[in-house]
Every structure is written in C-alpha cells, then in structure tokens.
VEXFI-710315 format. One record per residue (C-alpha): residue number from 0; residue in one letter; x, y, z; chain. Coordinates in nm, 4 decimals, always signed. Example, Ala and Ser with C-alpha at 12.3 -4.5 7.8 and 13.67 -1.06 7.14 Angstrom:
2
<0,a,<+1.2300,-0.4500,+0.7800>,A>
<1,s,<+1.3670,-0.1060,+0.7140>,A>
//
This chain:
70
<0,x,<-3.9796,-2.9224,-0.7264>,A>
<1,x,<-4.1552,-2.6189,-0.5673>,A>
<2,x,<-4.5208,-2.6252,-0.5238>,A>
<3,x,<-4.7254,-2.3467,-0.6899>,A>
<4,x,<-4.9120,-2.2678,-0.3625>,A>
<5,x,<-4.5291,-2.2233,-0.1973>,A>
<6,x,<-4.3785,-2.0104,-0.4569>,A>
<7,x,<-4.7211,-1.7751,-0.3936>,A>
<8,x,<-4.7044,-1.7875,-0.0408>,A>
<9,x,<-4.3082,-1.7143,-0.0539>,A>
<10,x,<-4.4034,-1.4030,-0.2695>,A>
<11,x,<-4.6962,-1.2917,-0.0511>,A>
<12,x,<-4.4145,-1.2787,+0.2368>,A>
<13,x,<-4.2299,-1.0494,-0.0091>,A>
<14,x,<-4.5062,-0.8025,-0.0601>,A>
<15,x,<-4.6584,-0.7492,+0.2908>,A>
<16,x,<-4.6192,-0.4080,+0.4279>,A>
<17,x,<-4.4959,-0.3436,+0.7297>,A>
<18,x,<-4.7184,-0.1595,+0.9265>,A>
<19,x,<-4.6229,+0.1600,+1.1402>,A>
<20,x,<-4.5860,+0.1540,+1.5115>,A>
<21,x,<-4.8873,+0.1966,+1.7344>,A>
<22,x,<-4.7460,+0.3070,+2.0474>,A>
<23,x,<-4.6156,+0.6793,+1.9732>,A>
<24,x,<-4.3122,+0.6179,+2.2105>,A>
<25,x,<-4.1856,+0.3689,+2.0266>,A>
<26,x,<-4.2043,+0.5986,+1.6947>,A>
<27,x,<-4.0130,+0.8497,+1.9056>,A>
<28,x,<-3.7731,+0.6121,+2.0220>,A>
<29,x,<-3.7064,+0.4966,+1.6097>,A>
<30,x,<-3.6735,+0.8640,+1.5468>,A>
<31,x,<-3.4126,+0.9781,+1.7715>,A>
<32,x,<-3.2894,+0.5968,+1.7148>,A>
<33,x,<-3.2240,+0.6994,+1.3251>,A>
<34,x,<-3.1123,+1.0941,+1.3881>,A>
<35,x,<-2.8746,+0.9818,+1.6589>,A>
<36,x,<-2.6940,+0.7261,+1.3933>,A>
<37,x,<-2.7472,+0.9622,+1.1076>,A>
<38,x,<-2.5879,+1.2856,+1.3030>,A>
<39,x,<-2.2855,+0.9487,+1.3847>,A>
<40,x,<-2.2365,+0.8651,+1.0109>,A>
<41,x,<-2.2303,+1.2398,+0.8832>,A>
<42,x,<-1.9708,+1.3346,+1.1805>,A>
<43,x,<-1.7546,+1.0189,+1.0897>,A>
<44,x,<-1.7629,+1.1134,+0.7014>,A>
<45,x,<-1.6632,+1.4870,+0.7859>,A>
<46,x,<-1.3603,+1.3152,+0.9886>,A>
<47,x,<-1.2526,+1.1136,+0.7328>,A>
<48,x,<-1.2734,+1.3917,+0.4660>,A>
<49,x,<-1.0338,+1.6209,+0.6999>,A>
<50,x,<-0.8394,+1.3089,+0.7105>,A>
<51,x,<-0.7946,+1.2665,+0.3982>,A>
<52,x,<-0.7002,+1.6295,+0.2877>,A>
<53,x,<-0.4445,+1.6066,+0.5458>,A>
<54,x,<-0.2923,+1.3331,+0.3728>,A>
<55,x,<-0.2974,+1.4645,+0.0493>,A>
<56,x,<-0.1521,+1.7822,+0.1684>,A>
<57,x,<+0.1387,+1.6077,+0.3557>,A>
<58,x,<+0.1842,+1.3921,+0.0486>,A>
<59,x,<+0.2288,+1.7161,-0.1711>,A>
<60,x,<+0.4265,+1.8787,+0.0211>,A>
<61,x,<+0.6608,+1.5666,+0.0699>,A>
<62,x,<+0.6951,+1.5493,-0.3236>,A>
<63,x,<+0.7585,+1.9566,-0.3598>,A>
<64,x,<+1.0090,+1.8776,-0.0980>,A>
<65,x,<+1.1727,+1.6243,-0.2929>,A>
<66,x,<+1.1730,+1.8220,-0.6269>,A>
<67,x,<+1.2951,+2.0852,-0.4415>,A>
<68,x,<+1.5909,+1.8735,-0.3833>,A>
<69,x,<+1.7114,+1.7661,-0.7265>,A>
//
C-alpha cells in the first residue's frame, strides 16, 4: 500500500510549474526552435492536402472514364 506522504509528494510533482528560462538566448533559441517546426508541420499538411486532391481528382476522372465506357 501507498503511503499518504507518497501519494502527496507524487501529486506535488504533478503541480509544480515550470519556470521560464533565465538566459534570454535560450528563450530565443525555444522560439525559433518552435516556429521552425511549426512553419515544418503547416508546409507538410499543405503537401499532403495537394496530395490528396490529386488523388481524388485522378480517381474521378478514372471512374468518368470508365462510365464513359459502358
């Protein structure tokens, strides 16, 4: 069984804040860290949406193609 004095120090551990850096080039490093993989997701997204419209267009086209044929 768990201790009470655990369980509280397990949920202090929870609850601490994080405090911000101190040394402003480190905060500028973060920054650019986070904008640099943000700008990456966003440009990844907007290839996968082209990528997929491309696909759906082929696939339409394929099946007017093969209506066409009957």
């Amino acid at each position: 069984m768990v201790s009470a004095s655990r369980i509280v120090d397990n949920l202090w551990a929870m609850t601490t804040p994080v405090r911000p850096v101190r040394r402003p080039a480190m905060a500028r490093w973060v920054r650019t860290s986070v904008r640099v993989s943000t700008d990456d997701v966003a440009s990844s997204r907007t290839r996968i949406d082209g990528w997929m419209r491309t696909a759906r267009a082929s696939e339409q086209l394929a099946f007017a193609r093969a209506e066409a044929s009957f």
